[in-house]
C-alpha positions, 0 to 999 in steps of 0.5 A: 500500500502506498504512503501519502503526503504533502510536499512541505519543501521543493527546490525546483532549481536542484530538482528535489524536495521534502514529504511530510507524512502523518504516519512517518516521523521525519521528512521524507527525500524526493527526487523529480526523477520519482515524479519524472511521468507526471504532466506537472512538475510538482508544487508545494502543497501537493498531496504525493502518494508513494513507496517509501524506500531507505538508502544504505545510510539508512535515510528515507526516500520517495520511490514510485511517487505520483501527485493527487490529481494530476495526470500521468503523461502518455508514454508513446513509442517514436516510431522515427528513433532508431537505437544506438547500436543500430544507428552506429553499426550503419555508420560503420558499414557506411564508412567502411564502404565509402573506404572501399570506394576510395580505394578502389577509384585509387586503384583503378585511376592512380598511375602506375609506378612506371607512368610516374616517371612519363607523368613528372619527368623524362627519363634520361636514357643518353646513356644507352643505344640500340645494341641489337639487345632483345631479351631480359637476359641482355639488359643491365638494369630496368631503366635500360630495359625501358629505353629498349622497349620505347627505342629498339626495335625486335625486343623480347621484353615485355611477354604480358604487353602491359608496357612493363618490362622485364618484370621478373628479372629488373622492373618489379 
């Protein structure tokens, strides 16, 4: 059966007050968040029905409460409010994909390592010449390598035709 009575004291800045009871001897604490379904907040002389309830230092407290006459607050269901994990798991999924995305544009449309030096420099290839060379075996170095592909004539040295050459011996 619940306790009844009347709020004698209210702080509404700090959100708590005090019940005095007929049938309990000292005041009775009671928070806002006890009263947190009413459609008012409460006011000093009004009549308060609640569970009486003592904390660990053995203090007396409201627990349950409601104010006479005043109505509850419908409690209604949102249906546009998603929760919490829900919504963080999306943002995940979505930011792993926009990743994904942009590592594939990078791939796809990034130049490669060899269109690097066509992109920002040319190469000097001064030192070499057309020697008759035409297979990796020949070729002392990658760069070497590229000047016969872009130069010479009858080379063996680009088996795939991806413009790479000797890519198992020189140009990794």
């Amino acid at each position: 059966m619940k306790e009844k009575g009347i709020l004698n004291r209210w702080k509404s800045e700090r959100g708590f007050g005090f019940i005095k009871s007929d049938s309990i001897e000292s005041d009775i604490f009671i928070h806002i968040s006890k009263l947190k379904h009413m459609s008012r907040k409460p006011i000093v002389g009004d009549v308060i029905y609640f569970d009486l309830q003592t904390d660990k230092a053995g203090k007396l407290s409201a627990d349950n409460a409601s104010i006479e006459g005043v109505s509850v607050k419908k409690i209604t269901k949102t249906s546009n409010r998603k929760p919490k994990n829900r919504n963080s798991i999306s943002n995940i999924i979505f930011w792993v994909l926009v990743l994904m995305s942009a590592f594939y544009l990078y791939q796809t449309f990034s130049p490669k390592p060899d269109d690097w030096n066509e992109l920002f420099k040319k190469e000097d290839f001064s030192m070499f010449s057309c020697q008759g060379k035409q297979h990796c075996s020949q070729m002392i170095s990658c760069k070497e390598a590229r000047f016969y592909l872009k130069s010479c004539p009858n080379v063996k040295i680009d088996g795939d035709g991806d413009g790479v050459p000797c890519e198992k011996q020189w140009c990794r």
